[in-house]
Residue, then its C-alpha position, 0 to 999 in steps of 0.5 A: x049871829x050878834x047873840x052868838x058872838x058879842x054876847x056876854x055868855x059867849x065872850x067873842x068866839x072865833x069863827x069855828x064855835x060861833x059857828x057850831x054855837x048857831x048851828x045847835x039851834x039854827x040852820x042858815x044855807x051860807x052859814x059859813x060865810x056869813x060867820x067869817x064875815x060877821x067874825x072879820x067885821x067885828x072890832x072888839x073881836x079884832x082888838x082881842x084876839x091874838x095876833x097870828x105870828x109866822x116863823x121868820x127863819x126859812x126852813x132848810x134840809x138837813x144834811x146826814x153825815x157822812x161817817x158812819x158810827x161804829x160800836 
C-alpha cells in the first residue's frame, strides 16, 4: 500500500485509484478496507486533498404558478 500510495509516481491517490492501482498486481481479501484505512491514516494525504464542502442553503420546492400563459 505504501508504493501505491505515497510513492512519488503515484503523488497520493485517493482510495479508489490507490485501490485499482493494487488490484493490477495484487489481490488482498479486505482490500477495500484496508485501503480506506491506509488513505484516512495518512497525514501528507490529509494536508493535500481538497476540503469537502456541502452546500449551507436548504433545498425547498418550487411552487408553480398559478396563471396560465396565453398565446
Amino acid at each position: 500500500m505504501k508504493l501505491a500510495h505515497d510513492s512519488v509516481f503515484s503523488g497520493y491517490l485517493g482510495e479508489r485509484k490507490t485501490r485499482e492501482r493494487i488490484r493490477l498486481s495484487f489481490f488482498l481479501p479486505q482490500l477495500r478496507k484496508s485501503v480506506r484505512q491506509y488513505v484516512n491514516t495518512c497525514a501528507e494525504f490529509q494536508l493535500r486533498s481538497r476540503p469537502v464542502t456541502l452546500d449551507c442553503v436548504p433545498i425547498t420546492p418550487i411552487t408553480p404558478l398559478m396563471r396560465h400563459f396565453k398565446c
